[in-house]
SERO-4910 file (N, C-alpha, C, O; in steps of 0.05 Angstrom, whole numbers):
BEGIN
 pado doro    nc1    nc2    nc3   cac1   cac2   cac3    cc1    cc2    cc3    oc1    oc2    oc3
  Unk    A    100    791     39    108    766     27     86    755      9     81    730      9
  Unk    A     69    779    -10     57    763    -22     60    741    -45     74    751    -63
  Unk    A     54    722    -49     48    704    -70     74    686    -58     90    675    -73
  Unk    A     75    684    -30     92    672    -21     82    648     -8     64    653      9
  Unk    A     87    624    -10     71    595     -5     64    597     33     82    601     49
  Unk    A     38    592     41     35    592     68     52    571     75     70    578     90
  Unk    A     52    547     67     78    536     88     94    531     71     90    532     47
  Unk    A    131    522     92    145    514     76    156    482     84    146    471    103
  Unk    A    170    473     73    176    446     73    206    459     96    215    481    100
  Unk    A    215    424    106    241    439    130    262    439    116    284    434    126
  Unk    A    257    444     84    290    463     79    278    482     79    282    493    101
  Unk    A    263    494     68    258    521     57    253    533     91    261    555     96
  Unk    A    243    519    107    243    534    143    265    535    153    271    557    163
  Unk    A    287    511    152    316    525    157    327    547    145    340    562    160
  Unk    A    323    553    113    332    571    105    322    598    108    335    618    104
  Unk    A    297    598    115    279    624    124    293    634    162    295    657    171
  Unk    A    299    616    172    303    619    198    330    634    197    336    656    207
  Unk    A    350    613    176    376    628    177    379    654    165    395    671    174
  Unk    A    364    659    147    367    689    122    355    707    147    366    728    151
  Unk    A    334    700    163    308    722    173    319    726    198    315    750    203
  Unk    A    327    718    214    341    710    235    370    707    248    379    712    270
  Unk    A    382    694    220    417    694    235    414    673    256    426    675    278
  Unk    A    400    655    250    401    631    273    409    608    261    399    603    239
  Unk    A    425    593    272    442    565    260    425    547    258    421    534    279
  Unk    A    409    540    236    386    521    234    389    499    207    406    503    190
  Unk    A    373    479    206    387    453    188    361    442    187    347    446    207
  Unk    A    348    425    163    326    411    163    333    388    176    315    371    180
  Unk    A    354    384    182    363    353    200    357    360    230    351    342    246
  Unk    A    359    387    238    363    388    265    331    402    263    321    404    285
  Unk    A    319    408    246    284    405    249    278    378    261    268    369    282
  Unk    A    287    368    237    273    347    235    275    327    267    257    313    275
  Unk    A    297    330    278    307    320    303    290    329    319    275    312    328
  Unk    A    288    358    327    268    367    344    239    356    342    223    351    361
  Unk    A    235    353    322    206    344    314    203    313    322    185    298    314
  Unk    A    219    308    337    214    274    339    232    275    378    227    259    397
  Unk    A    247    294    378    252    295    415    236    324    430    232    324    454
  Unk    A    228    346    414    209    356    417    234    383    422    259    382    417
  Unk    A    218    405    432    226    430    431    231    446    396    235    470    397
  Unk    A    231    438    379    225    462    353    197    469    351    181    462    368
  Unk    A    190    486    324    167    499    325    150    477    320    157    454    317
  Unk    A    123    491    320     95    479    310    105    469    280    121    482    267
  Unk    A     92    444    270     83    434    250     63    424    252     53    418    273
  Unk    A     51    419    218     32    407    205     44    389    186     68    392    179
  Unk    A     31    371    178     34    349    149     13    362    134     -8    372    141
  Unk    A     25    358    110     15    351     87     20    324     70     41    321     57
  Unk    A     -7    300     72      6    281     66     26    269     95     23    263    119
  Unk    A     45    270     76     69    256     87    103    273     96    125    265    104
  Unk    A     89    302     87    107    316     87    102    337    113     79    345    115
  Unk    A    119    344    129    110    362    154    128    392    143    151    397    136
  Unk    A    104    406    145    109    441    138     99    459    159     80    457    175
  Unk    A    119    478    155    114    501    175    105    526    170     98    529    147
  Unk    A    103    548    185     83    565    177    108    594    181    130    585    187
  Unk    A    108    618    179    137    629    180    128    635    210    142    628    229
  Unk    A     94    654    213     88    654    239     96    635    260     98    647    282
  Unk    A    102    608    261    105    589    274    139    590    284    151    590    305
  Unk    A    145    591    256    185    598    260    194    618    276    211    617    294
  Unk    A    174    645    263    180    668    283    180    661    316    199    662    331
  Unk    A    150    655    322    145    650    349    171    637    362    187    647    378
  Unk    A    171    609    348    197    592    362    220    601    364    233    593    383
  Unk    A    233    624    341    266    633    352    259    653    361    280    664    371
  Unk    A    238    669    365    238    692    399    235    684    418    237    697    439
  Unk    A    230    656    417    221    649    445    251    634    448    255    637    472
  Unk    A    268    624    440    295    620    443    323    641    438    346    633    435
  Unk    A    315    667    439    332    692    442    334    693    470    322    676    482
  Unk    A    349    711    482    359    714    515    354    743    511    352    756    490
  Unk    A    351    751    537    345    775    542    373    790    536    393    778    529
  Unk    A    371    823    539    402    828    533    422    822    550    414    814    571
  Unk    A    446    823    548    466    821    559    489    830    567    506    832    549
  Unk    A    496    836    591    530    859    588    554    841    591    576    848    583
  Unk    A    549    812    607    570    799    618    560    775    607    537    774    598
  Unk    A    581    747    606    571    717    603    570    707    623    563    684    623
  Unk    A    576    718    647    575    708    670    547    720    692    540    708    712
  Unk    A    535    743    682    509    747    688    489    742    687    477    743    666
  Unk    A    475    730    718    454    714    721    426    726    714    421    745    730
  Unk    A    411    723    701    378    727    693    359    718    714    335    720    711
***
């Protein structure tokens, strides 16, 4: 990903999450987490809070489930 900006702003992180990932993600529902807690790490810039992709990554592996054969099978 060179010449690719270290952070992004929370559209460009929703949209990295959804394209890279396939996970249902929204700069509204960042932005939500970021104020009741559970989404990834941020930083500000200024006044603006950006994320890092390392940071995105970490947070939707760590919200994947192990595999699965049944929906009714306990972990």
């Amino acid at each position: 990903m060179e010449g690719s900006p270290l952070f992004l702003r929370r559209t460009e992180a929703a949209q990295y999450v959804r394209e890279r990932w396939g996970a249902p993600c929204s700069a509204k529902w960042l932005a939500k987490l970021a104020v009741v807690g559970g989404g990834p790490q941020f930083r500000k810039i200024g006044r603006f809070p950006v994320y890092t992709r390392t940071d995105l990554d970490a947070w939707i592996e760590a919200k994947i489930s192990a595999p699965r054969r049944s929906t009714s099978a306990k972990i």
